[in-house]
C-alpha positions as CSV (number, residue, x, y, z in Angstrom):
1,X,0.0,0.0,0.0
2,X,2.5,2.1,1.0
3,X,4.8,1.4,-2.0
4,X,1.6,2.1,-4.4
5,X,0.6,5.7,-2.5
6,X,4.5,6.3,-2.9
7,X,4.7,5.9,-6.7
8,X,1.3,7.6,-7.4
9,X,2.2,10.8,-5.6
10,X,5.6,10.6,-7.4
11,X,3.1,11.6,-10.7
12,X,1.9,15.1,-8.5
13,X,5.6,15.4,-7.7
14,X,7.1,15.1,-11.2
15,X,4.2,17.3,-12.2
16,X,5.5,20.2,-9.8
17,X,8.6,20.3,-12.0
18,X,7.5,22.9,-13.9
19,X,6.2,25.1,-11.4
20,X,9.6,25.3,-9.8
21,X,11.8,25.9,-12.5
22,X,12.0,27.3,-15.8
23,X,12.4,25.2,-19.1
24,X,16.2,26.5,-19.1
25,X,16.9,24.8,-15.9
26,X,14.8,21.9,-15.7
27,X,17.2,19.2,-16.0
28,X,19.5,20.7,-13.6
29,X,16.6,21.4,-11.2
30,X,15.7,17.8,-11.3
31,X,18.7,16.7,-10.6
32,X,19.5,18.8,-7.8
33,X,16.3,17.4,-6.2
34,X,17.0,13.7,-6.8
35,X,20.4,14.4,-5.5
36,X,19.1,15.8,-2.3
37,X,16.7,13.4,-1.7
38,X,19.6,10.7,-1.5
39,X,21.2,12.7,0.6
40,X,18.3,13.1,3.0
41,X,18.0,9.4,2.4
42,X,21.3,8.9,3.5
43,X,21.3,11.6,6.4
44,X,18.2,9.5,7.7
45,X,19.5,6.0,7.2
46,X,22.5,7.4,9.4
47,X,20.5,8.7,12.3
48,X,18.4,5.6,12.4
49,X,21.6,3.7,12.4
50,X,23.4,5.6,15.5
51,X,20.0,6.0,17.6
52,X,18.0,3.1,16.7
53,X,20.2,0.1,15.6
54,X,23.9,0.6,17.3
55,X,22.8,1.6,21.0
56,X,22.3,-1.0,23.2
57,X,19.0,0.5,24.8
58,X,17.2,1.8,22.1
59,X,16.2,5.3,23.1
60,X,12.0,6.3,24.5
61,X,11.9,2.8,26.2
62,X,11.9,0.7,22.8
63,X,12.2,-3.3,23.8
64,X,14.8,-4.2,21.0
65,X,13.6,-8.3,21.9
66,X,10.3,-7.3,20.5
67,X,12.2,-5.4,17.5
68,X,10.6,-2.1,18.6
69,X,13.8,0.2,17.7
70,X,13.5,-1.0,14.3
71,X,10.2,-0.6,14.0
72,X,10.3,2.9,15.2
73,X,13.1,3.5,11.5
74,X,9.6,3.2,9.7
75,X,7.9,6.3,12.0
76,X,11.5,8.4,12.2
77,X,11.4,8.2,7.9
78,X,7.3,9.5,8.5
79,X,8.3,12.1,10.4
80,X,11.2,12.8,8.5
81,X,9.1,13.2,5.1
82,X,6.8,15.4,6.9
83,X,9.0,17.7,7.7
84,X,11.0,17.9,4.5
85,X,7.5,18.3,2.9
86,X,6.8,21.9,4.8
87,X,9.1,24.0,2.2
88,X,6.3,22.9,-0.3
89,X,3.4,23.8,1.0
90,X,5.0,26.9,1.9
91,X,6.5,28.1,-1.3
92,X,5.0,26.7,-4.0
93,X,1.9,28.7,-5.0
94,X,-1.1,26.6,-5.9
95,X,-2.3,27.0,-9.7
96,X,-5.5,28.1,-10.2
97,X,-8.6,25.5,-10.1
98,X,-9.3,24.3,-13.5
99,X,-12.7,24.3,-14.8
100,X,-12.2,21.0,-16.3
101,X,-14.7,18.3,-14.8
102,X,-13.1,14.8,-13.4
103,X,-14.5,12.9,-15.7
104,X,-13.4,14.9,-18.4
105,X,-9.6,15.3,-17.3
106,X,-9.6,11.3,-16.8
107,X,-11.4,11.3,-20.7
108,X,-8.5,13.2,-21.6
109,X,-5.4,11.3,-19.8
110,X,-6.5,8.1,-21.3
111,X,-6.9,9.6,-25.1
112,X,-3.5,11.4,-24.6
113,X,-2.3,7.5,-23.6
114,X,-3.9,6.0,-26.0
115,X,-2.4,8.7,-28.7
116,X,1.1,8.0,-27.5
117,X,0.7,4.6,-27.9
118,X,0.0,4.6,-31.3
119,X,2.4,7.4,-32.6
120,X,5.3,5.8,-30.2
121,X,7.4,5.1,-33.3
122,X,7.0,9.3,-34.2
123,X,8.7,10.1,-30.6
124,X,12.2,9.8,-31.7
125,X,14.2,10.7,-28.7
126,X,11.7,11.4,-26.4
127,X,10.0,7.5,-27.2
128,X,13.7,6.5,-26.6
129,X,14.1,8.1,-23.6
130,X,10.5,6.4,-21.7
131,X,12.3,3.2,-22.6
132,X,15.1,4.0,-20.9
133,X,13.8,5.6,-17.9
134,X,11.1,2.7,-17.6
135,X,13.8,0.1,-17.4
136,X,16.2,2.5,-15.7
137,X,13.0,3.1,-12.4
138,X,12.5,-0.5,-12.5
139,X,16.2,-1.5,-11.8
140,X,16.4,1.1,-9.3
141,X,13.1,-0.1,-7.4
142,X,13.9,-3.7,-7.4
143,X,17.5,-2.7,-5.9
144,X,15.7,-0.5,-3.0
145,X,12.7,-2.9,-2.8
146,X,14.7,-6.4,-2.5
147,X,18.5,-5.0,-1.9
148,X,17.8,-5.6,2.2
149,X,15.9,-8.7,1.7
150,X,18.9,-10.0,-0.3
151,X,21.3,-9.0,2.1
152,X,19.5,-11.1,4.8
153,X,18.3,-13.8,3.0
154,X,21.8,-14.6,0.4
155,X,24.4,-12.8,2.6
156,X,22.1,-13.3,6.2
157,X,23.5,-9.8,7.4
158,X,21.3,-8.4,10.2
159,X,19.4,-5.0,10.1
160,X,22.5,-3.0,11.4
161,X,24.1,-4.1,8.2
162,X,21.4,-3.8,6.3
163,X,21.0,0.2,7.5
164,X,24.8,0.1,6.8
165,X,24.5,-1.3,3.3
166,X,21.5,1.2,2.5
167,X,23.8,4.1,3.1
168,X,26.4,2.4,0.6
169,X,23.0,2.0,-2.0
170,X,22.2,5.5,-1.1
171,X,25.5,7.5,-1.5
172,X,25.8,5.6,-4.7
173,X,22.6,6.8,-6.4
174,X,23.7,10.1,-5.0
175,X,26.2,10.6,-6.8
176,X,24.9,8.7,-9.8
177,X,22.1,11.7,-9.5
């Protein structure tokens, strides 16, 4: 569920884009943001590490034998998104309603679908580029989806190294950004 909210608010999020940059910086804009959310990524991977997984008694009273201090990574990255999310509520200025009805907008989305499908050969570079960036998203999911649970299960590394091998994932897709 989580996973599925995730990648449908990353369509409102890509859609932003354009309201925060122009079409001269776009690309650079992009990147700047993808870059800083790897480092946030890593920044919170790190804290969870030194307060959660490395102390011996996990901080607010967690019982580590019921796995609570790991448990309480998942509310810490909540929080965490929360917080980072403020800046764009605050300074992003909403657009204007549209007069466009629902069922007309979806009407719309599915022909404009529907139209790229069929004039996908026409795209050139741009039709290249949704291949790429298709099979590019998937490899990167699958790596953050099923990188831990191939740690454990192949390499049976625990969830400190897990965290630590997260970071590693992290600072490498950083810089890849």
């Amino acid at each position: 569920i989580a996973n599925f909210g995730g990648e449908f608010a990353t369509v409102f999020y890509n859609a932003l884009i354009s309201e925060v940059s122009s079409k001269n910086n776009i690309g650079k804009v992009s990147g700047l943001a993808w870059g800083l959310g790897y480092a946030g990524g890593i920044v919170c991977l790190v804290i969870s590490l030194i307060f959660f997984v490395l102390p011996e008694t996990p901080p607010f009273g967690l019982d580590s034998s019921k796995s609570e201090h790991i448990r309480a990574t998942a509310l810490l990255v909540s929080v965490w998104f929360l917080i980072f999310s403020i800046p764009l509520f605050i300074f992003t200025k909403d657009r204007k309603k549209s007069t466009i009805k629902t069922s007309q907008a979806i009407s719309n989305g599915l022909k404009s679908i529907v139209f790229t499908i069929k004039n996908f050969r026409k795209l050139g570079d741009i039709g290249k580029f949704l291949i790429a960036r298709m099979i590019y998203i998937d490899g990167i999911n699958t790596v953050f989806a099923f990188g831990g649970i191939y740690a454990a299960g192949t390499f049976g590394m625990d969830f400190q190294e897990i965290l630590m091998f997260g970071i590693l994932i992290n600072i490498t897709a950083g810089i890849g950004a």
